[in-house]
N, C-alpha and C positions, 0 to 999 in steps of 0.2 A: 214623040214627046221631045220636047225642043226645050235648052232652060235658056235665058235672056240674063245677059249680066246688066245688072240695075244700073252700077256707076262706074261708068269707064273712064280711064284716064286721062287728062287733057295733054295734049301736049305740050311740050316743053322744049326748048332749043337743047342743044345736046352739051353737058360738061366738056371743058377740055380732056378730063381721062376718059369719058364718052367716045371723043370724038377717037382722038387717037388711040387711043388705048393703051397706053403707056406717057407717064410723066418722069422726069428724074426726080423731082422732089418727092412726092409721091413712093417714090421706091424707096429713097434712102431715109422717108420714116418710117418705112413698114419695115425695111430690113438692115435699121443702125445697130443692133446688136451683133446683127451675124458680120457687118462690117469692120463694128469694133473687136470681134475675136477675128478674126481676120489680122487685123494690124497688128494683135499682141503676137497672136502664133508667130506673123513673119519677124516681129521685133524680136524674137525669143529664139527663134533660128537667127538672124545672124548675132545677135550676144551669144551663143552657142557657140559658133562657130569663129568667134573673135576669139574667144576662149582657150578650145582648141588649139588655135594655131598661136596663141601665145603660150600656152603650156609643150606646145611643142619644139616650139624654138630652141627652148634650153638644152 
């Protein structure tokens, strides 16, 4: 018993993320938020640590 697929796909030239399989832009809209806590955490460590060593100074 054999089944036959009715409607096959035509081909198509391949996407640039096709081809390579990886783009930058691509990436950085699928993953602008994990980017942007990214930039707060590290802006947050060094105001942290500005902090720090100006409360220590005294």
């Amino acid at each position: 018993m054999s089944f036959q697929q009715e409607h096959l796909p035509k081909d198509r030239p391949a996407t640039e993320r096709q081809e390579y399989g990886f783009s930058l832009m691509d990436f950085l809209e699928d993953q602008w938020i994990y980017i942007l806590a990214i930039i707060v955490l590290v802006a947050l460590f060094f105001y942290a640590r500005h902090a720090w060593d100006k409360r220590n100074k005294r």
